[in-house]
C-alpha positions as CSV (number, residue, x, y, z in Angstrom):
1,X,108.9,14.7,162.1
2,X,112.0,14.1,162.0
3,X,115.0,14.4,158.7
4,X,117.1,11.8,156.8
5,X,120.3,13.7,155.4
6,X,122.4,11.7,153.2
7,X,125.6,13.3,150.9
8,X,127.1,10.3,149.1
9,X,127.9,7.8,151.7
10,X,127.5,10.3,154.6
11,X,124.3,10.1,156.3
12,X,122.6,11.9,159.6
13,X,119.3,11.5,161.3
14,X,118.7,15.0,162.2
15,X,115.7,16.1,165.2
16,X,115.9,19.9,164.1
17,X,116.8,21.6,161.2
18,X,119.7,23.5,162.5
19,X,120.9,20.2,163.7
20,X,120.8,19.5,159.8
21,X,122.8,22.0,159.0
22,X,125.3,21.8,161.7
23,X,126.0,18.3,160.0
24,X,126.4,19.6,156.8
25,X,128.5,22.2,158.0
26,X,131.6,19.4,158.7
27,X,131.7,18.3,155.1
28,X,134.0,20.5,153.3
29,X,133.3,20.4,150.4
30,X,129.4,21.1,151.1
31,X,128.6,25.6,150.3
32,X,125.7,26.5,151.7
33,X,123.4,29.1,150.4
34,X,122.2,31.9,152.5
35,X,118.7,30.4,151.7
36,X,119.3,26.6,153.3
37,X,117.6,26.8,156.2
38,X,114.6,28.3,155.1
39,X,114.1,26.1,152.1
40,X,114.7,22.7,154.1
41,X,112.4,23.8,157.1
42,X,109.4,24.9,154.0
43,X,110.4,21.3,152.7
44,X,109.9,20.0,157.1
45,X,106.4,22.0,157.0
46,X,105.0,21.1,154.2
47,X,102.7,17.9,153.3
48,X,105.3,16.7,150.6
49,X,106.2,13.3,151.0
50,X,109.0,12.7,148.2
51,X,112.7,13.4,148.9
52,X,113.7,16.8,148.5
53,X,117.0,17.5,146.8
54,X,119.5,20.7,148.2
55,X,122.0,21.7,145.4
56,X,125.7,22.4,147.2
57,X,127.6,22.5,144.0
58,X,127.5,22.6,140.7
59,X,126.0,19.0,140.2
60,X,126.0,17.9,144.2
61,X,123.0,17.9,145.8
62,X,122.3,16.9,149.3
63,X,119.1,14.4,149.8
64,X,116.4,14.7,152.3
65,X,113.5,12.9,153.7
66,X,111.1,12.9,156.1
67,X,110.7,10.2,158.6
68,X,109.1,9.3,162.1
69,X,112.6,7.3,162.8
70,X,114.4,8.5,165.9
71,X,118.0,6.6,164.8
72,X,119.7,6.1,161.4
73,X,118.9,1.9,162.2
74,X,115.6,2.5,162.8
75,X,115.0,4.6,159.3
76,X,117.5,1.7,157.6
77,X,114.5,-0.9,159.2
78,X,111.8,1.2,158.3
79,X,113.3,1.9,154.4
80,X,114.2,-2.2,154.1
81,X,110.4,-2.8,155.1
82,X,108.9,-0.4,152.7
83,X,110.6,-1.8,149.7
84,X,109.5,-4.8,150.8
85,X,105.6,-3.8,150.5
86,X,106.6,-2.2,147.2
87,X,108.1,-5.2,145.9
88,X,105.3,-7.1,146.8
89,X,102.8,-5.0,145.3
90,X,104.3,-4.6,141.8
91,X,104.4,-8.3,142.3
92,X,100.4,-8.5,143.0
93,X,99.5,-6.1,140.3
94,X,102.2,-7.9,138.0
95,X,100.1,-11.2,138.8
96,X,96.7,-9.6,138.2
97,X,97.7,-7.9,134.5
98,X,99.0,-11.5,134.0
99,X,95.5,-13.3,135.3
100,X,93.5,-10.6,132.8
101,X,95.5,-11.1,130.1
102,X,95.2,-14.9,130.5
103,X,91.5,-14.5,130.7
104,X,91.8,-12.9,127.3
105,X,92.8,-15.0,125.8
106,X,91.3,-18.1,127.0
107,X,89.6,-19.9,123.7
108,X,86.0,-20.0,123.5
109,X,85.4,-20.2,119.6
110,X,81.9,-18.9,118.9
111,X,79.7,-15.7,119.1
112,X,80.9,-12.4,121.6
113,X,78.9,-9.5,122.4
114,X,81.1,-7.0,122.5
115,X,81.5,-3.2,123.5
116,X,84.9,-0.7,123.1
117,X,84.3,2.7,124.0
118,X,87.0,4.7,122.2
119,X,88.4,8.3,121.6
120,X,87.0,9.4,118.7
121,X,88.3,12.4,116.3
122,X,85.8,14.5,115.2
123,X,86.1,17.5,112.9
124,X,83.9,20.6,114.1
125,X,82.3,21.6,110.7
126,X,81.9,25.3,112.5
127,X,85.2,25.8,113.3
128,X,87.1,23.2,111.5
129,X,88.8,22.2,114.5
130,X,89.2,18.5,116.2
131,X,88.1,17.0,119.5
132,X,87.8,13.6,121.1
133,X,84.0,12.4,121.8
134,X,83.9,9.1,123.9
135,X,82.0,6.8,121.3
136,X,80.7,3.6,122.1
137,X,81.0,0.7,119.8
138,X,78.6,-2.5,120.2
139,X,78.8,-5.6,118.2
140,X,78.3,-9.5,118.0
141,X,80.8,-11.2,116.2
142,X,82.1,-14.9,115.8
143,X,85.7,-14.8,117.5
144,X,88.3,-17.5,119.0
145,X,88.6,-15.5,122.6
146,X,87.9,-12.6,124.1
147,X,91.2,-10.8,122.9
148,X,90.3,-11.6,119.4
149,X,87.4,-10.0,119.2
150,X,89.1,-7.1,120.4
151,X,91.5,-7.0,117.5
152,X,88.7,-7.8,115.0
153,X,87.4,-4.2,116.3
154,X,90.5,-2.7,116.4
155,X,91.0,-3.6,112.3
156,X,87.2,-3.0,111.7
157,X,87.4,0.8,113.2
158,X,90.7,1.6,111.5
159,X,89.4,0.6,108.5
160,X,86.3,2.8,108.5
161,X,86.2,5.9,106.7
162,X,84.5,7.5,108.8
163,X,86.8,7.0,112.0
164,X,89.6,9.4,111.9
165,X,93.1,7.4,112.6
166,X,93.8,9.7,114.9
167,X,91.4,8.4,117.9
168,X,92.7,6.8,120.1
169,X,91.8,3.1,121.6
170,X,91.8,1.5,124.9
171,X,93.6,-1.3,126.2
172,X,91.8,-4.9,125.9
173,X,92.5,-4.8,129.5
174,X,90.9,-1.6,130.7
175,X,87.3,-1.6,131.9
176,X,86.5,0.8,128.2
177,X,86.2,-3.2,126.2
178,X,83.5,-5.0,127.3
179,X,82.6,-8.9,126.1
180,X,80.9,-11.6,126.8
181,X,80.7,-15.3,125.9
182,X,77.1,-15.9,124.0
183,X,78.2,-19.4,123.0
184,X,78.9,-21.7,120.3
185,X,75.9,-20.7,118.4
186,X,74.1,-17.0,118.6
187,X,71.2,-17.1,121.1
188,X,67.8,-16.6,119.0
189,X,67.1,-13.6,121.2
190,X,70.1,-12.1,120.5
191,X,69.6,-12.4,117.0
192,X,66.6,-9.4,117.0
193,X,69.4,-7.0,118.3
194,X,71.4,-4.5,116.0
195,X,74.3,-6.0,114.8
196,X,76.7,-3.3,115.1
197,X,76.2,-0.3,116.7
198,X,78.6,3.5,116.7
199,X,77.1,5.6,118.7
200,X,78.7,8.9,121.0
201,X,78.5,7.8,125.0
């Protein structure tokens, strides 16, 4: 493994970590402490992958990071074609948040089952203390799309007396809200099942 050492717009592709140093060592301006060497080879040894930052001044630092590069172009390819990947995946899971949330709120007016399992506060009457209990919450209800039903739940538990404010709710868009579609009219079948349901998971 090799080291990336970059002060402002000076840069070195170092083999060694004395050969690190030895670079650092024609920048003027650069003191180092007595401790350099041993704190860039712990950084060389150890399974951290991040950048590791060398203070030299009183707000300087000198940056550092690992790389299987044998030349300053080949880290410069390797760097471009990372970002790259990274772009591409904040694209993907930009595109997929966007596809969910879509699916929300596509309309389909008529009856959801639907499920939120939610943080709830509750007050220890032993100790008087609080803690959050998962709780699930089951209900059909008549709704224009799936996000809609999620914000008549939302209102509904708020409004409860006997949810504390202070529990916290999930995202319509995390697996914790669960719906589905019954149709324009509520299946007879369906019917025979509790309404609304509060119960801890």
């Amino acid at each position: 493994m090799n080291l990336y050492v970059r002060y402002f717009d000076r840069e070195y592709l170092a083999k060694t970590v004395d050969e690190a140093l030895e670079f650092l060592q024609t920048i003027e301006e650069i003191k180092l402490e007595s401790n350099a060497a041993s704190r860039i080879n712990t950084f060389l040894s150890s399974s951290n992958l991040y950048p590791f930052r060398l203070k030299v001044s009183f707000s300087n630092y000198v940056l550092f990071l690992k790389t299987e590069a044998d030349t300053i172009e080949q880290f410069k390819e390797e760097e471009a074609k990372r970002k790259e990947q990274k772009a591409d995946r904040v694209t993907t899971m930009a595109e997929r948040k966007k596809n969910i949330l879509d699916a929300l709120n596509e309309e389909f007016v008529g009856w959801w089952d639907t499920a939120l399992t939610f943080k709830r506060v509750i007050t220890m009457p032993d100790t008087g203390k609080c803690k959050y209990i998962d709780t699930r919450f089951h209900v059909r209800q008549r709704a224009k799309s799936a996000m809609d039903a999620y914000n008549h739940i939302i209102d509904h538990l708020l409004d409860r007396p006997d949810v504390d404010p202070r529990s916290q709710f999930p995202s319509a868009k995390s697996d914790k809200y669960e719906h589905t579609f019954l149709g324009e009219e509520l299946p007879e079948q369906a019917s025979e099942a509790p309404a609304e349901e509060l119960a801890q998971a």
